[in-house]
Each structure stands twice: as structure tokens, then as C-alpha cells.
C-alpha positions in Angstrom: 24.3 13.5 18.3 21.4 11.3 20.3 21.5 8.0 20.2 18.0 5.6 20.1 17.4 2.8 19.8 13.9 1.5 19.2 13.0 -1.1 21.6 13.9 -4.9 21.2 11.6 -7.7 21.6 10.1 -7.6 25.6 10.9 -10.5 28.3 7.3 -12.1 27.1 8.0 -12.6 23.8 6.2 -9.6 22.4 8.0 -7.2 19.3 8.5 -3.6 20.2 4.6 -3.0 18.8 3.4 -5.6 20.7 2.4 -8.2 18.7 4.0 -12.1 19.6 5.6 -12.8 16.9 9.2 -11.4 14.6 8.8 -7.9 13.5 9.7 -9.8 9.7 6.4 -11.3 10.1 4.7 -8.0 10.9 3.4 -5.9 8.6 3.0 -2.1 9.8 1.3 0.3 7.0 3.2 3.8 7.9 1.3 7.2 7.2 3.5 9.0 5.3 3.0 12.7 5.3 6.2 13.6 3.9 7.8 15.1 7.1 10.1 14.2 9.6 7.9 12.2 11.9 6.1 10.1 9.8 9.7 9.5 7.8 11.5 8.5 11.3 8.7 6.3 12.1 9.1 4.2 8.3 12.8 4.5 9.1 12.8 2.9 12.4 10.3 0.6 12.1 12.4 -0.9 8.7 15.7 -1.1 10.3 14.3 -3.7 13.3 12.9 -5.6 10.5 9.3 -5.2 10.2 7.3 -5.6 6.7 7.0 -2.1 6.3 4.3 -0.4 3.7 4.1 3.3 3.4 1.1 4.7 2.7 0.6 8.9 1.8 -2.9 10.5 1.0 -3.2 13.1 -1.8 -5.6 14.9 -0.3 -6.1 17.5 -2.5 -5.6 19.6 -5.9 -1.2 19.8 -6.0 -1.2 22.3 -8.2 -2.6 24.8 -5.4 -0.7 22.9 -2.9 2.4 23.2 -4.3 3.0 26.9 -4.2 2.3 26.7 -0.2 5.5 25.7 2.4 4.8 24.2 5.6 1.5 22.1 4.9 1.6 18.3 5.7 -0.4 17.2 3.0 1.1 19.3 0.0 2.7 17.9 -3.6 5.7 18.8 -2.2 5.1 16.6 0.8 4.2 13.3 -1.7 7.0 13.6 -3.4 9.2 13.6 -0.1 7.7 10.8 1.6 8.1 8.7 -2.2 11.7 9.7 -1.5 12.2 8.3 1.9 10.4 5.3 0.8 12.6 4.5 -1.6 15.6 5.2 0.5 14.9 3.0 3.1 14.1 0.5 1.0 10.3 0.2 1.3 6.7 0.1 -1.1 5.3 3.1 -1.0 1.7 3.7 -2.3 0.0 7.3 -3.2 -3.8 6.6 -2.2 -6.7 9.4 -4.1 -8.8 10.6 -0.9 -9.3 13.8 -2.5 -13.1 13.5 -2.7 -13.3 12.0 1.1 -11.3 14.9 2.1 -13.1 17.5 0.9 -16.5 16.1 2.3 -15.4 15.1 5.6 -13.4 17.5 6.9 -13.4 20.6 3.9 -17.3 20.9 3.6 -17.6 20.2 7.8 -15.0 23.3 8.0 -16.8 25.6 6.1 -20.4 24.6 7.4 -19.0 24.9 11.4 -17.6 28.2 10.6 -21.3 29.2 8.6 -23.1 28.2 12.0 -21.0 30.6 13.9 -18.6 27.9 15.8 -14.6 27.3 15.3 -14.0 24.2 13.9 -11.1 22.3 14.0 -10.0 20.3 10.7 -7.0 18.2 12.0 -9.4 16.1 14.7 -12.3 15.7 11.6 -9.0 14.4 9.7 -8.0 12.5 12.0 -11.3 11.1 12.8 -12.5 10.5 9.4 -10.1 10.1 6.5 -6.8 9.0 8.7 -8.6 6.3 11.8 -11.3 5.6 9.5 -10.5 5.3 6.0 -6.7 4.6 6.0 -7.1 2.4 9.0 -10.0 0.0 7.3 -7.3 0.2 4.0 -4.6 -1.1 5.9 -6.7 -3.9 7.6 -7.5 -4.4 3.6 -3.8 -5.3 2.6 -3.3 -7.6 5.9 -1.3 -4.8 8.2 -1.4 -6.1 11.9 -1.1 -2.3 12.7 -1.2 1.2 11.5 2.0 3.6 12.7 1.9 7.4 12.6 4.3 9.7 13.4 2.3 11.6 16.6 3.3 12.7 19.5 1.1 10.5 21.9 1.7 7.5 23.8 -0.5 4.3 23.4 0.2 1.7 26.7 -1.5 -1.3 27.4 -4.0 -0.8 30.6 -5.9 -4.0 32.1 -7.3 -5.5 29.6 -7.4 -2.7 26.8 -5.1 0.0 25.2 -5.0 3.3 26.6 -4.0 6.8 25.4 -1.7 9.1 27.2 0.2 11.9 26.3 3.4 12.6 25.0 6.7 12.5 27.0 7.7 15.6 25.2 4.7 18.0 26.5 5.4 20.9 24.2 4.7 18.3 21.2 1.8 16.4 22.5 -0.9 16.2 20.3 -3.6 14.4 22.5 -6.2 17.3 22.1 -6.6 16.3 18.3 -6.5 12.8 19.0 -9.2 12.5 21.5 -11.7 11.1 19.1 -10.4 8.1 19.0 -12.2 5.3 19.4 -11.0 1.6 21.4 -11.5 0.3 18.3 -9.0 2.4 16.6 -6.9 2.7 19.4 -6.4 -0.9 19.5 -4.7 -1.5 15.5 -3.3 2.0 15.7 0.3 2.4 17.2 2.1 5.6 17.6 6.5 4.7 18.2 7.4 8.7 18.6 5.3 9.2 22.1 8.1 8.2 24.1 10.3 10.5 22.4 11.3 14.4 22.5 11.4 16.3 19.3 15.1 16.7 19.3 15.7 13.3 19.4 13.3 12.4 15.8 15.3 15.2 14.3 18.5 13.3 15.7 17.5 10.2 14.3 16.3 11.8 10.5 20.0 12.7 10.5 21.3 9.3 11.6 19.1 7.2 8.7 20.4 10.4 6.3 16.9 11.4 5.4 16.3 13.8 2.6 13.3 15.3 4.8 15.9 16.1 8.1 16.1 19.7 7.9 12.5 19.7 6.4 10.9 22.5 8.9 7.6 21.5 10.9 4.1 21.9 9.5 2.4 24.9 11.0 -1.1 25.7 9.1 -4.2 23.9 8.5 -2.9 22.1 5.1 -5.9 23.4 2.7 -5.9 26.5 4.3 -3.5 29.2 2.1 -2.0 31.4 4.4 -3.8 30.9 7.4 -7.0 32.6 5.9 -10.0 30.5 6.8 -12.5 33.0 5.6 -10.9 32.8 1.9 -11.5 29.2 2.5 -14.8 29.3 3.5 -16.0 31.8 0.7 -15.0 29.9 -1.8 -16.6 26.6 -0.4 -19.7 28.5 0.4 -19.8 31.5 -2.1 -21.7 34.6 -0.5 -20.9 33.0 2.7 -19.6 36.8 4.0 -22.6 38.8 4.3 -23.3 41.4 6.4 -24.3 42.0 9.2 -24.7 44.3 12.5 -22.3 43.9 15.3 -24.3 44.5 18.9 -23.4 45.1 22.3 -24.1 42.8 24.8 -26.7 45.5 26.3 -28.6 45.7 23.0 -26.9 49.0 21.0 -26.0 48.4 17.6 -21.9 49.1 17.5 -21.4 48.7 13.4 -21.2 46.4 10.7 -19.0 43.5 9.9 -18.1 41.7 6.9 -19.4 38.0 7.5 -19.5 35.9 10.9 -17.2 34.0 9.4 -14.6 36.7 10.1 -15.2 35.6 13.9 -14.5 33.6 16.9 -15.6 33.8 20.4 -12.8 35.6 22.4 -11.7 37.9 19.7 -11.0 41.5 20.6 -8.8 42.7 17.3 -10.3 43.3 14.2 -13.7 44.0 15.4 -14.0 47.7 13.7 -15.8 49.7 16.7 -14.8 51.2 19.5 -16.5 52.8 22.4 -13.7 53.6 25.0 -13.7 50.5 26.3 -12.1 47.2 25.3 -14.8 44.6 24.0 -14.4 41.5 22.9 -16.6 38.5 20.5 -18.9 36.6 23.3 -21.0 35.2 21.0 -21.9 34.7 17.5 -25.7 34.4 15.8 -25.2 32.9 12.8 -28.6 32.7 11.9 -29.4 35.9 12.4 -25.8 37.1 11.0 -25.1 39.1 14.4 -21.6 39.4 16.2 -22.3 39.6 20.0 -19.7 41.9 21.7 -19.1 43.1 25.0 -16.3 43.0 28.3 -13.7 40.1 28.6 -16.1 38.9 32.1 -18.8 38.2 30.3 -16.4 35.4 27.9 -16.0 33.4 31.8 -17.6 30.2 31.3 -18.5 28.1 34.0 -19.1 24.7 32.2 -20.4 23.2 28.9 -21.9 20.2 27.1 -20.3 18.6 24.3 -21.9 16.7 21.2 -19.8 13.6 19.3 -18.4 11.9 22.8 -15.7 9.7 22.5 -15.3 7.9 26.4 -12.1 5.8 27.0 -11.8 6.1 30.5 -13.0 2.9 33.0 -17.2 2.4 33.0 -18.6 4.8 31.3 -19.4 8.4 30.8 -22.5 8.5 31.9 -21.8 6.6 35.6 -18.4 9.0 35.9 -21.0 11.9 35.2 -23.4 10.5 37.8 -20.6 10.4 40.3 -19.7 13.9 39.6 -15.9 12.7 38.9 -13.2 14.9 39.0 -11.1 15.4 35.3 -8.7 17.7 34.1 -10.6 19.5 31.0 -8.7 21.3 28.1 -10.7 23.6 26.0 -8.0 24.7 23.4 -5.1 23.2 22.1 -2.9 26.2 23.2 -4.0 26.2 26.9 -3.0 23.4 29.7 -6.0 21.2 31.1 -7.7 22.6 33.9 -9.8 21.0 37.2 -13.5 20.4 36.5 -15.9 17.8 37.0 -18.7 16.0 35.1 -22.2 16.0 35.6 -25.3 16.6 34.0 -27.0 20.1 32.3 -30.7 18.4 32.4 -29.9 15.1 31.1 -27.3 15.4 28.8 -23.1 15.3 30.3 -21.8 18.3 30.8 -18.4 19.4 31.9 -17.9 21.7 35.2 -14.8 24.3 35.8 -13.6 24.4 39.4 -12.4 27.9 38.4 -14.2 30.0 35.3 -12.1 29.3 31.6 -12.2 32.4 29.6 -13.5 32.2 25.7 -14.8 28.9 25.1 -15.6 28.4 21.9 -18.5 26.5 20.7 -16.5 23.6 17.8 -13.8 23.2 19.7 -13.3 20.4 21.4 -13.3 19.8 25.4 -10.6 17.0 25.9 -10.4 15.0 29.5 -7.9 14.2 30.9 -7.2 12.0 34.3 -7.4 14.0 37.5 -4.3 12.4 38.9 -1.5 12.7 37.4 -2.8 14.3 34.0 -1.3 11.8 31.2 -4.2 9.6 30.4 -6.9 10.6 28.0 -10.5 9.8 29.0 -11.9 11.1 26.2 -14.1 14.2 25.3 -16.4 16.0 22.6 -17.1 18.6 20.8 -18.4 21.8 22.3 -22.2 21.9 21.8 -23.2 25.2 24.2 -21.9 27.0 26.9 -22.8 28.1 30.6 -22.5 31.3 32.0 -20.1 31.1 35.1 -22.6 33.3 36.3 -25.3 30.2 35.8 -23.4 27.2 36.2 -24.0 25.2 39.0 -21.9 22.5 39.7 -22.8 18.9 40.7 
């Protein structure tokens, strides 16, 4: 088995999270999801001797929660992280964000998918109720920081934090982080970024966790079974009507069962053929129409994004001016690619050196730095799209 060590206190005084002072007189509130992250991070953190207070969100109703495996914010999951808690020997508090849950990220969901884009949940969690509300309740009981178990890095840059990714690049988890703000980045601290998966799951068998052989979180938690339109139908009841699915050259293919049954790059599932294979290009929600056609016509050439978060040196709007070169991700799933920034009229766009292939408008369009790739700059939330056949670049 791996051996780690979390870091001891640096050459300049400073604990391992930074702060000039013992880790006793620290006081780090953990987000406990009740997994094997969040649960290494309490553990560490406790054994170099920091004042430790774990903290998990009941985020909704248990009783639906409870029948589903692999969501992070289940009953299930509460009762685990209560577990570790006690184990290692720290408070643990249970804190009631149902309500906030449900209207800042459940309601958002259901409305993004309504207007015919693809939200994503996780960032509006972790932009709302986790490095908003959780953050301002750990300022309330006196934490000098608030730990999660991500996989991102948080180093100090000349004279502010900055966010990179994570060593272990199959975990990193900087697209749904890239909302955050300096503020936030600044009381937030993140002790797995360094680290590769194998190696948390090492050390959740070294502290004897009850969580260790607890398997990884892999849907949306609210979501049962990976079906958003259930979830969006009964947020938004009538929310599948009808509707005509058209051609990109006008002809009326057939009828679908709701846009919310659809997202830009889809081919299966559509329920017409016509000897050729079509995919979603765009959706009309308003006038409940499902725009198909070939996979060329999904090659997009830039965007613009709404909700900017910038954390990179200036700001956005002189790095936009200078037509500065990024690395842009458009999915979680897909590696960043070349682009630049500019200007569509006056508002920033983004600019692919080479066409990306089904952008979808509520996902989000991280940056990245050009050189070497590990520092996040920032991004937004895709707002429109441009036609590599249109897009010029700057």
C-alpha cells in the first residue's frame, strides 16, 4: 500500500494550508459528502492536528434518496460521513439546505432544459449552495478555511491564489469549478489536487474508514437514474409537449415528445429517418421545434458566454482586446482545445483555431492557459453559438 504524508509546516513558517500559525489553532470546516474524498480530506486534515469541523448538506427529501446508489448527496451518504466523523474523532453538523437546493440549482435545471439548453447542476451547486452558502456558514463559526475533497489544485500566484488542475488528469474536476470566484478561491482549500485517485483510496484504508470501498458517485444526485426528463416533468408538469421535428432545409421529419428529450449533438433517439444519418443542431424552445440535420452543420466556430468568471492576470475584457490565445473546453468529457478571445460585436466571445463539433448552448466554455494547460483563467456559460461557416476570428 501507498504511503502519504500530508505536508508539514513549510521553511516560512506557514501550516500545510497556508496559514502562519499551528494547524491546532486552525480551524478547517470539511464538506462532508459522505464519500471517500471528502472523508480522506477530514481524516488527514485531523491527524496533523487541525481544529477540524465537518459539515454535510441534506440537500434533499432522504426518503427518495435513499433507494438510489451512487449519489453524493443521498441519506445514505449523511449517515456515512456522521460515521467517519465520529471515527476520527471530530464534530460533525447536518446543515437543512433543502429549500436553497431546490431553487438554485433544481428549479435552474429544469428552467435551462425548458429553454432548450443543457444545463449542468454540479457547477450551479457548486456555485451557489457549496462557495456561497456553506462558505459564508463557515466564515460564521470562525473557520480560517473551507476543505473539499476535489480534484483541483489551488497555488499561490503573485499576489493572489490561483486555480490549476489536478495532478491526476483523469479526475480533474476544473470544468465544474470554473465559477469560482477570487473571493472564494482565496478561504477555499482543496488538499486532494496533488494527489492520484489510487492514492485517497490508499489512504481511506490506512485511517480504516468505513466509506473505503464505498464506490465513486456517478449521476447528478437528484436525478433517479440518469433521467433528467422525469426530473424536469415533475418540476415543470406539462413540460413534455409536442412538438414537430424539422430539417435543417425546412421539411417537417415527425414528432417528438418534449424538447426536453434533447440536446444539441444527439443523433439516437430522434424517431425519423431519411437514409441519412442526422443529428440535433438546434433546439427552439419557444416554438417547441427540434432542429435536425448532418453532423457538419453541429461545427462551431466560436461562441459567447453569459455569467463570466475571469481569474486570469488584467482582465477579460483587455485579454479579449488582445485577441489572446487560451485553451477552451466546451464539455467535461472532451480535452481543451486552441482558441482565442475576442469580441462578437461588443460582448467576449471565444474563437476555435480548429471547428469543435456540438456545442451546446448551458454548458459551460472553461479557459484554460495557452502554455502549458494547468491554470484556469476562468470561463462562462454558453450564451449562443457561431457557425464555423460565420465565424471570423480576431
Amino acid at each position: 500500500m501507498t504511503t502519504t504524508h500530508m505536508p508539514g509546516p513549510c521553511a516560512d513558517g506557514l501550516n500545510s494550508l497556508g496559514f502562519d500559525k499551528a494547524p491546532a489553532d486552525t480551524r478547517v470546516v470539511v464538506a462532508m459528502s459522505g464519500g471517500v474524498d471528502s472523508s480522506v480530506v477530514a481524516a488527514m486534515l485531523a491527524e496533523e492536528g487541525y481544529d477540524v469541523v465537518g459539515i454535510t448538506l441534506q440537500l434533499y427529501d432522504h426518503g427518495a434518496a435513499i433507494e438510489k446508489k451512487g449519489a453524493c448527496c443521498a441519506g445514505q451518504d449523511i449517515h456515512d460521513a456522521r460515521n467517519v466523523a465520529d471515527q476520527i474523532g471530530v464534530p460533525h453538523y447536518v446543515l437543512d439546505y433543502e429549500s436553497r437546493f431546490r431553487e438554485q440549482v433544481m428549479e435552474d435545471f429544469a428552467d435551462t432544459y425548458l429553454a432548450g439548453s443543457t444545463p449542468i447542476p454540479c457547477i450551479r451547486c457548486n456555485q451557489t449552495v457549496k462557495f456561497s452558502d456553506l462558505l459564508a456558514t463557515a466564515k460564521d463559526l470562525g473557520a480560517d478555511c473551507l476543505a473539499t475533497g476535489h480534484y483541483i489544485r489551488r497555488e499561490e500566484g503573485t499576489g493572489t491564489a490561483e486555480l490549476h488542475r489536478a495532478a491526476d488528469a483523469s479526475r480533474d474536476q476544473s470544468y465544474f469549478l470554473f465559477a469560482t470566484t477570487r473571493e472564494q478561491l482565496d478561504f477555499l482549500r482543496f488538499p486532494l489536487g496533488g494527489l492520484p485517485k489510487s492514492e485517497v483510496r490508499a489512504l481511506a484504508e490506512k485511517y480504516d474508514l468505513p466509506v473505503a470501498a464505498k464506490p465513486d458517485s456517478q449521476d447528478i444526485c437528484f436525478v433517479p437514474e440518469g433521467s433528467y426528463a422525469k426530473v424536469v416533468e415533475k418540476l415543470r408538469p406539462g413540460a413534455g409537449r409536442t412538438g414537430e421535428i424539422v430539417h435543417l432545409d425546412g421539411r417537417v421529419l415527425g414528432e417528438h415528445q418534449g424538447v426536453i428529450h434533447y440536446t444539441v449533438g444527439q443523433r439516437r433517439g430522434l424517431g425519423v429517418a431519411t437514409g441519412e444519418p442526422l443529428f440535433v443542431v438546434r433546439i427552439d424552445a419557444a416554438n417547441r421545434r427540434v432542429i435536425v440535420g448532418p453532423r457538419e452543420a453541429l461545427m462551431t466556430g466560436g461562441l459567447m458566454m453569459e455569467e463570466l468568471n475571469w481569474l486570469g492576470e488584467g482582465s477579460l475584457e483587455a485579454a479579449c482586446e488582445a485577441g489572446a490565445p487560451v485553451l477552451a473546453r466546451v464539455r467535461s468529457t472532451r480535452e481543451p482545445t486552441p482558441a482565442k478571445l475576442g469580441f462578437s460585436g461588443t460582448e467576449p466571445a471565444v474563437f476555435f483555431d480548429d471547428p469543435e463539433e456540438g456545442v451546446a448552448k448551458g454548458q459551460a466554455c472553461v479557459l484554460y492557459d495557452s502554455g502549458g494547460g494547468s491554470r484556469v483563467l476562468g470561463g462562462g456559460f454558453i450564451q449562443d453559438t457561431i457557425s464555423a461557416l460565420q465565424s471570423e476570428s480576431p
